[in-house]
N, C-alpha and C positions, 0 to 999 in steps of 0.2 A: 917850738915843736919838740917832743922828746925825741929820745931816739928812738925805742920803738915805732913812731912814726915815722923817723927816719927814713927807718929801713923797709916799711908801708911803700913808700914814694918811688924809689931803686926799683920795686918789681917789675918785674916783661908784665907784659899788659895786651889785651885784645878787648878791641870796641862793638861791641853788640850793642842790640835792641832788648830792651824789658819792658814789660810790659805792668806799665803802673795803677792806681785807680785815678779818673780821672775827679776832680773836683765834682761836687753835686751835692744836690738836698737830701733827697730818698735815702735811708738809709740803705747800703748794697743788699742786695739776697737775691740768692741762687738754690734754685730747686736740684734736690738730686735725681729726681722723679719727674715724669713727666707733668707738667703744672698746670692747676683746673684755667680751665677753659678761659680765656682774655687774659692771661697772664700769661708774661714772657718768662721764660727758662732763666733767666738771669738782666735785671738791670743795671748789670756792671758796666760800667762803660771804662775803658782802656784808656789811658794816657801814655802813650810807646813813646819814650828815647832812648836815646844812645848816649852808654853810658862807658866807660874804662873796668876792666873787670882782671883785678889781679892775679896775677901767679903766685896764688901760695905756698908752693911747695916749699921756696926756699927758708920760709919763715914758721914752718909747719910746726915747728917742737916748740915753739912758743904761745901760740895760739892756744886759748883755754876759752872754759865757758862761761866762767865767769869775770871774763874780759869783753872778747868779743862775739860770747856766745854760743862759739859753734869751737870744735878740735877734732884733727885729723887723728883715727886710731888704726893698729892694726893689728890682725884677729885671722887666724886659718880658721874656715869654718869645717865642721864636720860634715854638716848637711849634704847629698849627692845630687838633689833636685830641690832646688828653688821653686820649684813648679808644685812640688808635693804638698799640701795642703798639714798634712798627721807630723808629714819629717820636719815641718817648720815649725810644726807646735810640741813637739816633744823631742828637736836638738837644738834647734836655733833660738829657741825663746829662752833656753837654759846657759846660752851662750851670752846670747844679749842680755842679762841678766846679770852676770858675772863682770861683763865688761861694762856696764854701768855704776854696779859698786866700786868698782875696782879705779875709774874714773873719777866719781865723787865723792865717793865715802861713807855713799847711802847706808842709812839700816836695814831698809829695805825697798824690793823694786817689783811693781807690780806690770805687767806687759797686760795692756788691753784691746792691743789688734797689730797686725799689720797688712802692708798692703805692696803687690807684687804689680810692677808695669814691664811694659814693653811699647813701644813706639809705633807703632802702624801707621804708617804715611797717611793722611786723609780722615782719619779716626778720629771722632770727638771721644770728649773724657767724659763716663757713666753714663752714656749711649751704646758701646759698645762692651762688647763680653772680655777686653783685657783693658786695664785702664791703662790712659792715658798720662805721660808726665804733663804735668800740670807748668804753663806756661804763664804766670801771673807770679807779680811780688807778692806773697803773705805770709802771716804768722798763722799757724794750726791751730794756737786757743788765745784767749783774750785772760784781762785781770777777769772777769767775769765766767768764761766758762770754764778755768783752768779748775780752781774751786769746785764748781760745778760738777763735771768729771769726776773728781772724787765721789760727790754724794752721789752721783747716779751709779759709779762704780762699786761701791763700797761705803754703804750706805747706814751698816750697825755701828761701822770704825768712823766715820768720815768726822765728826766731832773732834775728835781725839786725835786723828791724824792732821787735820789741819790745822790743829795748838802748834805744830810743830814747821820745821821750814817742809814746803812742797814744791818738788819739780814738775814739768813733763818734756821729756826730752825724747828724741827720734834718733832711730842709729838707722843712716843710710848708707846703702852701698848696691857697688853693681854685680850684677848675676854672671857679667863674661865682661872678660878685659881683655887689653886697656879702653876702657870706656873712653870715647870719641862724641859720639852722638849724643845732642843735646845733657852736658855736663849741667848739674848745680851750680848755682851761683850762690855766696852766701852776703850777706851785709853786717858787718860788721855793727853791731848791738850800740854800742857806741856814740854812732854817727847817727843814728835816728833819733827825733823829738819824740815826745808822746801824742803830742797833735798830729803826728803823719800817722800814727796807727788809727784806722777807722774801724768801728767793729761792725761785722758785718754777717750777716746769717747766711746759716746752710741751712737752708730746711729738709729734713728726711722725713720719713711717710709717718713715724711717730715718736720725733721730735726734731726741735730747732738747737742746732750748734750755733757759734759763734766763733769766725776767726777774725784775724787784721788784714784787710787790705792796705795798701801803703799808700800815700802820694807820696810823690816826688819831690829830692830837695838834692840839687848836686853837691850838696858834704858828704851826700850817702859815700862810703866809701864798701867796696862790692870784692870779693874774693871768689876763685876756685880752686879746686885741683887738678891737672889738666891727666889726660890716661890714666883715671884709678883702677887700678888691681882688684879683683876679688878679694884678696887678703885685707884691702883697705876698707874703712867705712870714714863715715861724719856722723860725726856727735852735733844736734841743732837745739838748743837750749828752745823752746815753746813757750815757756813760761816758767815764773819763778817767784813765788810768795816773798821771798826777800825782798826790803822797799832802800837797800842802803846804799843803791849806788852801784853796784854788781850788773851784770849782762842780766835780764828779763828775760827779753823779745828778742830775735833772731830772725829778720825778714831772710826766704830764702824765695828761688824758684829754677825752674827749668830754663835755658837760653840756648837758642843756635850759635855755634862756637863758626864765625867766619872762617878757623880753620882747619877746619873738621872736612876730612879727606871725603872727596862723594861716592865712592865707595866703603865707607866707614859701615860698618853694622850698626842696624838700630839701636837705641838704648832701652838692655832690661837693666833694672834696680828692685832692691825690697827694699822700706822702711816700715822699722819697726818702732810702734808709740809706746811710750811708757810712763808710768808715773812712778817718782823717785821722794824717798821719803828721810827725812833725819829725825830723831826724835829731840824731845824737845830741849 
């Protein structure tokens, strides 16, 4: 065991449920939309346990992404409303931006959405008019749609851009702290085979995504950050054209933190996607 694992094993620790894919034929897919007629909204079936879920923080300035995928940053935002639609797309995208070169050492970084939550007790995710944190182990794109994404995004460059190494990385964080209610969880990159990632489709009304739903294997070894700050985010490696051994994949998802105070505020978060480029 190195010693960075070592020092893995010493963390305080809290035992929650995640929610994993359960074994099956079909390949998974889920509609964003509501889905024609004899088809169910999702044939995902859930495999929940209970798993140990580390405290990062103490470990926090070591953690990278291409280690274990994901790293804690920290960033004053300028933006005054997370809610603002124009102020996220012309302060915060400029900020995320910066803070992902600055990170990897991109040449360049292109933002192609994000997406703003808040928690509403009883609310399903893309049924309702605020989305929901998403309570599933996955990865956001596969070796397959990561690629992808480029040419659909940038589609004259996408040749030329993909000679070269490509990211897609997510900078998350919460909209009011200290974030209590339903924290990320991340998995360290690491600890996952390539057979636990299943690709699995998101169909949208004009076209099919593709992300990782996970099985389960208890080597998974699982981190978070407990009370993040506005000032805080998580960097989550999505994908990664390098084949040498480096963090890829980065399973993450949403978890009820058993001790998460029940008068805690719901959890709002943005994350923002991006694709991150080196030349060649």
């Amino acid at each position: 065991m190195s010693i960075h694992s070592t020092m893995f094993e010493t963390l305080p620790i809290v035992e929650a449920e995640l929610n994993y894919l359960a074994p099956g034929h079909a390949k998974p897919r889920t509609y964003t939309f509501d889905p024609p007629s004899n088809e169910p909204r999702t044939n995902v079936v859930n495999d929940t346990r209970k798993v140990l879920i580390r405290n990062a923080r103490p470990v926090a300035t070591t953690l990278a992404l291409d280690e274990e995928g994901f790293e804690l940053v920290h960033h004053h935002s300028a933006v005054r409303d997370f809610y603002e639609e124009e102020e996220i797309k012309h302060v915060y995208y400029a900020e995320a931006e910066a803070i992902l070169k600055g990170a990897t050492g991109a040449d360049r970084v292109v933002i192609f959405d994000h997406t703003v939550r808040r928690r509403v007790p009883g609310a399903e995710d893309r049924r309702d008019a605020m989305r929901q944190p998403v309570a599933r182990v996955h990865v956001d794109h596969t070796a397959k749609s990561g690629p992808q994404r480029v040419r659909d995004l940038l589609p004259a460059e996408a040749d030329d851009l993909l000679g070269g190494r490509v990211q897609i990385i997510n900078l998350w964080r919460p909209i009011r702290g200290p974030l209590r209610d339903t924290p990320l969880a991340v998995c360290d990159a690491r600890t996952v085979k390539p057979e636990q990632l299943v690709p699995s489709e998101l169909v949208y009304p004009h076209r099919i995504g593709e992300t990782y739903s996970v099985t389960f294997d208890p080597a998974h070894r699982w981190f978070y950050v407990p009370e993040m700050q506005v000032d805080e985010g998580l960097l989550l490696k999505c994908y990664d054209s390098e084949t040498d051994g480096r963090a890829r994949f980065a399973p993450h998802t949403a978890f009820s933190d058993p001790t998460t105070p029940a008068d805690a505020p719901p959890r709002e978060s943005i994350e923002v996607r991006t694709l991150v480029f080196h030349r060649k």
